[in-house]
Residue, then its C-alpha position, 0 to 999 in steps of 0.5 A: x796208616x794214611x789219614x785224612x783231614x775232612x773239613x765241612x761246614x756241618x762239622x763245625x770243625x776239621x775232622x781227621x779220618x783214618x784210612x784203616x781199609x782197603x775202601x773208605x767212603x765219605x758221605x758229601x751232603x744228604x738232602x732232606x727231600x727226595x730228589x728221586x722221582x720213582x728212580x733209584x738215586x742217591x741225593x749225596x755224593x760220596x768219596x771214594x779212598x781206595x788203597x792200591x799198590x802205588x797209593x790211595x786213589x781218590x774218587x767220586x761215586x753216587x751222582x754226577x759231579x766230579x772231584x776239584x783238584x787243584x781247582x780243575x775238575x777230575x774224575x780221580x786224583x792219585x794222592x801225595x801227602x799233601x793232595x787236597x781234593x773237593x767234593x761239593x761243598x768238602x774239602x779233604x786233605x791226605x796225608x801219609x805218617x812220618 
């Protein structure tokens, strides 16, 4: 199965991330104070690997940045062994067995 490599700074170190579902979300950050004002948000993003017939798609959902890949702005990367893409202040490396 793929995998990903999560780098965050409240990790401390690299952790890797399966890919074993057809969806897998990742939390980004959390604040601690509600950012909310009455309304119904998240106060993280979340990245989205999506598992289609051509590869994993990789997305943002839960506010409104975007993904950086290869240092330009995107709304989702299709993803080579290899790719990285950054949400906020993560960092994901993807890469395919063998």
């Amino acid at each position: 199965a793929p995998w990903v490599t999560i780098s965050h700074p409240d990790f401390g170190s690299d952790k890797d991330v399966q890919l074993k579902d057809e969806v897998t979300c990742i939390g980004e950050y959390g604040a601690p104070e509600d950012t909310s004002k009455g309304k119904s948000i998240s106060n993280q993003g979340y990245l989205l690997l999506v598992k289609t017939p051509t590869g994993v798609l990789a997305t943002t959902t839960g506010d409104r940045r975007l993904l950086v890949a290869k240092g330009k702005p995107v709304l989702f990367k299709l993803l080579q062994s290899g790719d990285s893409v950054e949400l906020g202040i993560m960092s994901v490396v993807f890469h395919l067995p063998g």
